[in-house]
MARGU-515931 format. One record per residue (C-alpha): residue in three letters; x, y, z. Coordinates in steps of 0.25 Angstrom, whole numbers, plus 5000, padded with zeros to 4 digits. Example, Ala and Ser with C-alpha at 12.3 -4.5 7.8 and 13.67 -1.06 7.14 Angstrom:
BEGIN
ALA504949825031/SER505549965029/
***
This chain:
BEGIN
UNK510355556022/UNK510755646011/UNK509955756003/UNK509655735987/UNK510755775981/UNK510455885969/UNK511955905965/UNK513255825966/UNK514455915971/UNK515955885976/UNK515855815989/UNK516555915999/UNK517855886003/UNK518055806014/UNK518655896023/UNK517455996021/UNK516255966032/UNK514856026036/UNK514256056049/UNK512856106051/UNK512456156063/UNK510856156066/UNK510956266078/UNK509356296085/UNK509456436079/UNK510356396066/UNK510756296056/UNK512256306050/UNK513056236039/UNK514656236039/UNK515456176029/UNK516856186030/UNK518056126026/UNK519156086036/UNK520556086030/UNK521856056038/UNK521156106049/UNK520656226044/UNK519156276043/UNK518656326031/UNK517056356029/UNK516456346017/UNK514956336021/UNK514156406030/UNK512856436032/UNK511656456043/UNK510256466043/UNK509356496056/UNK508556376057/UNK508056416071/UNK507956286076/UNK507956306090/UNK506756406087/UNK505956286083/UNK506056196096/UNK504656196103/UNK504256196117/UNK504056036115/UNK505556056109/UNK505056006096/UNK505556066083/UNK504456136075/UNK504256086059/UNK504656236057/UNK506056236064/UNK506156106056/UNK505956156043/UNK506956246045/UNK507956166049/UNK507656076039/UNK507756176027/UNK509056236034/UNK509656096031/UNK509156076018/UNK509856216013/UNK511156156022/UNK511256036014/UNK511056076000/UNK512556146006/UNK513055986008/UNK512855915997/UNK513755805996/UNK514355836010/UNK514555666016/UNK514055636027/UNK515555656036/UNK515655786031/UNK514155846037/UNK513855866052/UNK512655916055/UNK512255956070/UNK511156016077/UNK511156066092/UNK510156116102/UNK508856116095/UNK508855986091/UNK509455936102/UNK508155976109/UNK507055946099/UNK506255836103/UNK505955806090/UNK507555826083/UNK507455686076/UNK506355736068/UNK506955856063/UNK508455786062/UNK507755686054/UNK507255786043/UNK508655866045/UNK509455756041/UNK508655736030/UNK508855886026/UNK510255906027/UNK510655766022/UNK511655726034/UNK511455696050/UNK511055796060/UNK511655766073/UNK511255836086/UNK512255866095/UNK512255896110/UNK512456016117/UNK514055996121/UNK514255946107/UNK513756056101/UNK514456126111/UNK515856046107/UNK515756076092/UNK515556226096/UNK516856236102/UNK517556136092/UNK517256246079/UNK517656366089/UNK518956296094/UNK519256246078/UNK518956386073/UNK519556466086/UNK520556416090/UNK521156456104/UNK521856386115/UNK521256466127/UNK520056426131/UNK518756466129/UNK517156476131/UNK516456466117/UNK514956486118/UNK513856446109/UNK512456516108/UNK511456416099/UNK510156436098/UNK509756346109/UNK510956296118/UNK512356386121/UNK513556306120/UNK514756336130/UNK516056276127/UNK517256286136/UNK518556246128/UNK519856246126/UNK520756236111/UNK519956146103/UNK519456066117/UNK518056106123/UNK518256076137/UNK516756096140/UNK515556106132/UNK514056136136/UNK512756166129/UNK511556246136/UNK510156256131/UNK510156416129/UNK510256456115/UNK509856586108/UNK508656536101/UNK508056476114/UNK508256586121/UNK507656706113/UNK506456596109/UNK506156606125/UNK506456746129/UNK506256836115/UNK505256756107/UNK504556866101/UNK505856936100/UNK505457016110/UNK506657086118/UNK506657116132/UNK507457146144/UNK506857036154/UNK506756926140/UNK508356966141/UNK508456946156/UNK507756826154/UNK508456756143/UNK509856786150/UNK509256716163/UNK508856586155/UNK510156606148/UNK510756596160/UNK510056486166/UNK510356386156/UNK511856426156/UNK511956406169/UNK512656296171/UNK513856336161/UNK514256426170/UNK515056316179/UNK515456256167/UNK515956366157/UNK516256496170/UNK517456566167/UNK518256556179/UNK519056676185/UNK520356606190/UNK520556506178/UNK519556546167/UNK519156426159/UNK519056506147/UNK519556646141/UNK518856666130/UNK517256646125/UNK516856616112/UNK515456626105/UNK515156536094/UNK513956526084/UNK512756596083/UNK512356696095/UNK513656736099/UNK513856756083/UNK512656856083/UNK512856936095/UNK514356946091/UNK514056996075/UNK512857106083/UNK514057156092/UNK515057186080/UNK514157246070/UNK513557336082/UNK515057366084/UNK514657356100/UNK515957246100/UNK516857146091/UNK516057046092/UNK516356996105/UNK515256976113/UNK515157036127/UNK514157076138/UNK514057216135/UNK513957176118/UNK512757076124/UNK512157196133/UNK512157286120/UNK511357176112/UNK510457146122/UNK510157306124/UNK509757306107/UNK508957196108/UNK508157256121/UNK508057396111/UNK507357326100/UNK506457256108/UNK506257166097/UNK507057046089/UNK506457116076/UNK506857256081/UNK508357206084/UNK509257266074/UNK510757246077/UNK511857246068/UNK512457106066/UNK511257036070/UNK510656936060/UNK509056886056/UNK509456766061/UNK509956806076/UNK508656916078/UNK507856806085/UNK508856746093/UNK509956836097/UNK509256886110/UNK509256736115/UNK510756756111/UNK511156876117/UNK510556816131/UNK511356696130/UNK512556786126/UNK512356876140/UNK512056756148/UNK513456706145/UNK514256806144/UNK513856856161/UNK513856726165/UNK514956656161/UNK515956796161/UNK516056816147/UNK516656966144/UNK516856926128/UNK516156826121/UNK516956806106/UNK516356756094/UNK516956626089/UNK517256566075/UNK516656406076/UNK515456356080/UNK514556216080/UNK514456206065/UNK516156226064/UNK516356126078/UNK515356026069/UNK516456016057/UNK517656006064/UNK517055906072/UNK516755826060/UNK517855856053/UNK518755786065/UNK517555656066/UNK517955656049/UNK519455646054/UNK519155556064/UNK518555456055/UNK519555466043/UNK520555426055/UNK519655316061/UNK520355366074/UNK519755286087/UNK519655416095/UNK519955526086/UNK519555676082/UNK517955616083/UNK517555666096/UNK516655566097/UNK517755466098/UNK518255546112/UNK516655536117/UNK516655406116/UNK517955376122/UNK517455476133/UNK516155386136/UNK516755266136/UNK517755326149/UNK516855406154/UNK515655256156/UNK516855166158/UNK516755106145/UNK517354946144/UNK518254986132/UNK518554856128/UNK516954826127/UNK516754946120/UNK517854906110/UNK517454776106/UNK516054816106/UNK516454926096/UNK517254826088/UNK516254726087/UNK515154836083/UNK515954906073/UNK516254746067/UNK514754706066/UNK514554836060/UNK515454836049/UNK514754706046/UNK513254756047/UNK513654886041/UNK514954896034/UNK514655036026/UNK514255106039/UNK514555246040/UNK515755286048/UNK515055366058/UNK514055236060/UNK515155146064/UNK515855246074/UNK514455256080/UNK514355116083/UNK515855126088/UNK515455216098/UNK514255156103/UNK515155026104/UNK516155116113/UNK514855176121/UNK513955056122/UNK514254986137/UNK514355146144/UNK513055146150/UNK513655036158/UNK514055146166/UNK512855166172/UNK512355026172/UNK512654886166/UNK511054856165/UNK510554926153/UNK511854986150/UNK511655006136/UNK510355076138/UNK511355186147/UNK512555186136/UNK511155236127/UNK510655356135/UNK512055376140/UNK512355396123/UNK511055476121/UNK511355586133/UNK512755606132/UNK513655726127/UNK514755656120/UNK515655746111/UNK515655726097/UNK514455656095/UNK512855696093/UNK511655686098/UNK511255586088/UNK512355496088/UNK512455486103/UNK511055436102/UNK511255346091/UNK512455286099/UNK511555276112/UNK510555196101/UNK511855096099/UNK511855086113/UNK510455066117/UNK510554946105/UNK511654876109/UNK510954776117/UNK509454726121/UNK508154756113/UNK508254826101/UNK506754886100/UNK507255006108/UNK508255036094/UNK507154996083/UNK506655136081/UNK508055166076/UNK508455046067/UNK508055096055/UNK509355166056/UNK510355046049/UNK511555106052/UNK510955106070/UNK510454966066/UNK511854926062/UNK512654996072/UNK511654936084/UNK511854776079/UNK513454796077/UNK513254856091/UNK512354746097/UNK513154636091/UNK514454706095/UNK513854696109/UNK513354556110/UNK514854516104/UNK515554586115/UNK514754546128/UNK515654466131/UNK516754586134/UNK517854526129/UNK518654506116/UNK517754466103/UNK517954406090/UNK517554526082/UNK517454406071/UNK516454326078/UNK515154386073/UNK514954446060/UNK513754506053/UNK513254486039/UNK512054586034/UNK511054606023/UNK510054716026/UNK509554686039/UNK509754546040/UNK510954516048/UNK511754366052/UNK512554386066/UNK513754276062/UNK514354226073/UNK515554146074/UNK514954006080/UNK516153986090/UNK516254116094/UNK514854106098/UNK514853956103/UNK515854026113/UNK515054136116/UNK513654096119/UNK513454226126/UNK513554326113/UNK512854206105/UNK511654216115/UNK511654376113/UNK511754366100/UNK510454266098/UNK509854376107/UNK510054496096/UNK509654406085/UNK508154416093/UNK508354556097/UNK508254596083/UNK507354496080/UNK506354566088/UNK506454676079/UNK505654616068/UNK506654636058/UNK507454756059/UNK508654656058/UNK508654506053/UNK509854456063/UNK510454316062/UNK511254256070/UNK512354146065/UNK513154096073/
***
């Protein structure tokens, strides 16, 4: 879904990408251009959107907070005119991943900035973090990096280019200061308070990120992004450090803030509009950390989401130009994970993924790239709910897509793969809502077909059935001896032909055989 365009530059070169990042308290844009590895920025710009400030107590986004979201990405894509499609990845976190009414507001976002909005999980989020901090950082000791959004903190434990553990936790600098300053009010027991909630929810990192003593896990603590960012700019223009941000640099803020009394009274060097409203929230987080998981020096990093978001992309873009089975696209290695981890049959999982991307090619020949690895990977994925039971199985392959962390990929695309999954046999009523999505509708018959062709679990005649379309009318050709000889697939097949019936006429299926 494109914007009007009112002017027709140079495409950017192909090796130049955009990564906007739609944080709860902040909306970034990045272009940068990766050359032989190197990172060059050529656009960056942030707006505070205060998303997160607009979630309800019914966790509904206000038309406010909408609006200015919307008129954020409106601003952002005048900046990505002519940008394709493959060269744009846009991402959104912790506010949206709790709006209960995110679909509304993605489906007017998209329509701003012109391109698709995915959410991502919490570990995702978490996994790009550390993938721009190890790219722009590089070290081979390992490390802690830290990530104070506005309404989840993301802790990375990783080593090189490899994080070897990644949570997210729903404290953020926004949520914090909305609960415990919302009239900007500064107080001793409001501080106290904070730290105590702040510590609550974090919790349960400590068994998973605790610095041992007799073989530490990791030497050094980065910050990235936003909170750290502040608190270390107000430490070096007070001249109380270099920046480094330690217990007794936090004690020193916390003491100004208490002095003023007020948000609108705070007047530190360093500190920006922007971070007035939040930066208490912050500096609680900050504390909380920093006592309970034994951090003496806290650095500010280079990298961040929006910089993880284009290396990322930039490897799926290698990926692809490569047609590599498993290569640089994480996805790929999540995939080949699940099938392990549920005990996949991989020799079903190949011919069903075969015959799908077959049939496809037929009922969609021009599909977009990302369209057809969609459907590969739901062919590779449809038969692991069997794991927890044969009956039904496709219905626990569906929520198991829908709930998992699976590196790689979003929110959105885990649930259209659950969608797949949930299609790939019985009735087709539960789908309907969604089939006004051709590109869904597509990938769910190639699927179905794909299925009904392989039941059998042994080697197939890709060549056996074929597919001609016009519109919506679609003929199933069959190859009659094949079909004498199976009477099995030929009875399932007679069975779609009236499961789609039933949906008075989303499809016109004939069979001819």
């Amino acid at each position: 879904m494109n914007l009007p365009r009112t002017a027709t530059p140079t495409p950017p070169a192909a090796e130049t990408l955009a990564a906007i990042d739609m944080g709860s308290n902040s909306f970034r844009l990045e272009i940068a251009q990766l050359h032989r590895g190197q990172y060059r920025r050529q656009v960056y710009l942030k707006e505070t959107v205060r998303l997160g400030a607009g979630l309800d107590e019914q966790s509904m986004l206000t038309e406010e907070a909408m609006q200015r979201g919307l008129q954020c990405l409106q601003r952002f894509a005048a900046q990505l005119i002519e940008f394709p499609p493959t060269q744009v990845r846009a991402v959104a976190t912790q506010t949206l991943r709790e709006a209960r009414n995110r679909n509304i507001f993605l489906e007017r976002a998209q329509l701003a900035l012109g391109y698709p909005i995915e959410v991502i999980s919490g570990r995702e989020e978490a996994r790009l973090i550390y993938a721009g901090v190890a790219r722009l950082q590089s070290s081979t000791a390992p490390r802690l990096v830290i990530d104070i959004g506005g309404r989840s903190t993301e802790m990375i434990l990783g080593s090189g280019r490899k994080p070897l553990r990644a949570e997210s936790f729903q404290v953020g600098s926004v949520s914090l200061s909305l609960r415990y300053f919302p009239d900007g009010e500064f107080t001793a027991e409001a501080f106290r308070a904070a730290q105590v909630a702040a510590g609550a929810e974090l919790e349960e990192a400590l068994t998973l990120f605790a610095r041992a003593q007799s073989r530490p896990t990791w030497i050094d603590a980065l910050g990235s992004s936003g909170t750290v960012g502040a608190v270390s700019q107000i430490l070096a223009a007070s001249g109380v450090s270099d920046g480094s941000i330690t217990l007794d640099g936090l004690r020193w803020c916390i003491k100004q803030c208490l002095s003023a009394g007020h948000s609108s009274r705070l007047n530190l060097p360093g500190l920006k509009e922007d971070r007035r409203a939040v930066v208490a929230g912050g500096l609680c987080i900050l504390y909380t950390l920093l006592t309970h998981f034994d951090i003496d020096t806290l650095l500010p990093t280079k990298g961040a989401l929006r910089q993880g978001v284009i290396f990322d992309l930039s490897e799926r873009l290698e990926a692809a130009q490569q047609d590599l089975a498993r290569g640089h696209d994480m996805r790929d290695q999540s995939v080949h994970a699940m099938q392990t981890r549920f005990g996949v049959d991989l020799q079903q999982a190949q011919r069903v993924q075969r015959m799908a991307l077959v049939l496809h090619g037929q009922l969609s020949p021009r599909a977009a790239r990302e369209r057809q690895r969609e459907l590969s990977w739901a062919a590779s994925l449809h038969e692991i709910g069997m794991m927890i039971s044969h009956h039904d199985h496709h219905r626990h392959t569906a929520y198991v897509l829908a709930h998992v962390d699976a590196p790689g990929f979003s929110q959105n695309q885990l649930r259209r793969l659950g969608d797949l999954a949930l299609g790939q046999r019985g009735g087709l009523r539960k789908l309907e809502p969604q089939f006004g999505d051709e590109d869904l509708l597509w990938q769910l018959l190639a699927l179905r077909l794909a299925v009904i062709k392989c039941h059998a679990r042994s080697a197939v005649d890709e060549g056996a059935i074929r597919i001609r379309r016009t519109g919506r009318q679609i003929t199933v050709a069959m190859d009659k001896h094949w079909a004498s000889a199976h009477p099995r697939a030929l009875y399932l097949m007679q069975e779609e032909l009236e499961a789609w019936r039933r949906l008075n006429g989303v499809l016109d299926l004939q069979l001819n055989a």
